[in-house]
C-alpha angles and dihedrals in degrees: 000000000000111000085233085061096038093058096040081062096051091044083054094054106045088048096051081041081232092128125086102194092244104329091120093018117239103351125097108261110252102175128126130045122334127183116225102226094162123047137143084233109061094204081072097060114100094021118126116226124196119232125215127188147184122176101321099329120101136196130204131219129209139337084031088046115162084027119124137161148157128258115207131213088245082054084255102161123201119178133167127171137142125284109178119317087344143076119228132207119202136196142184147100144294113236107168118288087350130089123185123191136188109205117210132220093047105023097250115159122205133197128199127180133201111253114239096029116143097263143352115271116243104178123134140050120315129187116234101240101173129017133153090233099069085204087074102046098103101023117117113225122186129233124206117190130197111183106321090331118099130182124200130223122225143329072040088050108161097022131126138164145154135253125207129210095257092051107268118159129195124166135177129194153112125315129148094352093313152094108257122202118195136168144163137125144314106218129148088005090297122118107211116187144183116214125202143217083050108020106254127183119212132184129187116186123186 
């Protein structure tokens, strides 16, 4: 590993809180309460998980029970456990108070944040479930997210917003020849808003 890369690493971790100055070596420090926003099985989203660490072994709670892993000091995750008659192998990557994980056999992805972070991550892709424009129900848009500061893709060209750690959305662009401000709530990996001027519902659901 490059030392640019290195301490780009080590930047990474003392801003997410996530080092420990040597308590489990040379791996970024996991331990503590992490909210699942992203899983196959949609009952999972919204769920906290403990996290547990020694060294650079980690150990997951309910409702990941029987899970475990390693953390690397590069933010490499690896993570296998049992989901129903099978028995599952993650990987992914560490990026502050964010893991992502890719599950094989099957493909599911699954997000966790650190909780108590400064604000939920939004980030990905998200179907359009409800919208006043019936045009839009069934359409992906895509969310990128800097900080607490997201921007959507089309068909949400031109709009931004903001989401809070508690979950908090508002977001703010273009509809009919009008701004449109809508806000509302993230909650079980749905986004459910209320626009003005109109009174327009909108759902996103991962």
């Amino acid at each position: 590993m490059s030392a640019h890369t290195t301490l780009r690493m080590i930047a990474l971790c003392l801003a997410a809180g996530l080092c420990t100055c040597g308590d489990n070596g040379d791996c970024p420090d996991m331990t503590g309460s992490w909210k699942v926003v992203d899983h196959c099985e949609s009952s999972a989203r919204g769920q906290t998980v403990s996290v547990s660490q020694t060294s650079c072994a980690i150990t997951y709670a309910a409702p990941f029970t029987g899970w475990t892993g390693t953390i690397s000091g590069a933010g490499v995750l690896t993570s296998t456990g049992p989901a129903g008659s099978q028995t599952l192998t993650c990987s992914g990557t560490l990026d502050g108070p964010t893991a992502n994980l890719s599950c094989t056999p099957g493909g599911c992805i699954v997000k966790l944040q650190k909780s108590g972070g400064a604000c939920e991550e939004l980030s990905g892709s998200w179907n359009i479930t409800r919208h006043c424009e019936s045009s839009a129900v069934g359409q992906t848009v895509s969310v990128t997210q800097s900080g607490c500061v997201i921007t959507y893709t089309s068909p949400f060209t031109g709009w931004s917003g903001t989401v809070s750690a508690a979950g908090v959305v508002t977001s703010t662009g273009p509809g009919g020849g009008q701004t449109l401000t809508c806000s509302g709530t993230l909650a079980g990996g749905k986004i459910n808003m209320s626009c003005t001027p109109g009174g327009c519902i909108v759902e996103l659901a991962r």
